[in-house]
C-alpha angles and dihedrals in degrees: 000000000000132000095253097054086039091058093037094055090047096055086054083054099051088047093053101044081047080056093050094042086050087057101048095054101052087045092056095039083049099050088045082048094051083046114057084041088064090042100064087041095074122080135214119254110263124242117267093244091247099065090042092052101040089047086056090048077195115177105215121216090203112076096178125085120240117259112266114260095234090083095063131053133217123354091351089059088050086051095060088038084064095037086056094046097043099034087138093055097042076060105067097036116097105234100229089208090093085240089141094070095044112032105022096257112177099189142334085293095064090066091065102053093070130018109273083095087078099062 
């Protein structure tokens, strides 16, 4: 084997091993990729109500539940869902309606106790 075929077949080589090398890198940038994207899917577990409510130690002003979402259809029964899930938080939010002035309305909560929080 010559110099020349000796140097040409090194070069194919080289071409070759800078190939394999490519590769290896984007696989790895994609896997890391893949998997930071699975990483930010997953959700931590939520807090037993219990714990959530007695680590607020939140004092509501509304006394009263919110109505059942069964009496209502469509994106008004979803409102009182959330109503029943967040009563805490509806609590602490002004209602911007000006109920409080009419109706006695304490907070955002209070709309959803009756069924001024349909409208």
């Amino acid at each position: 084997m010559g110099k020349k075929q000796r140097d040409k077949e090194t070069k194919k080589n080289r071409g070759k091993s800078r190939f394999l090398w490519a590769g290896g890198a984007v696989a790895l940038l994609a896997g890391g990729f893949l998997l930071w994207g699975w990483l930010s899917v997953v959700e931590p577990e939520p807090l037993a109500k219990s714990e959530s409510h007695a680590a607020s130690g939140y004092v509501r002003r509304e006394k009263r539940s919110p109505l059942s979402p069964a009496l209502f259809v469509g994106h008004t029964a979803r409102a009182y869902q959330v109503a029943q899930e967040i009563p805490d938080i509806l609590d602490q939010l002004y209602c911007y309606c000006e109920c409080d002035k009419h109706l006695g309305h304490a907070s955002l909560l209070s709309c959803f106790t009756d069924k001024h929080g349909a409208t």
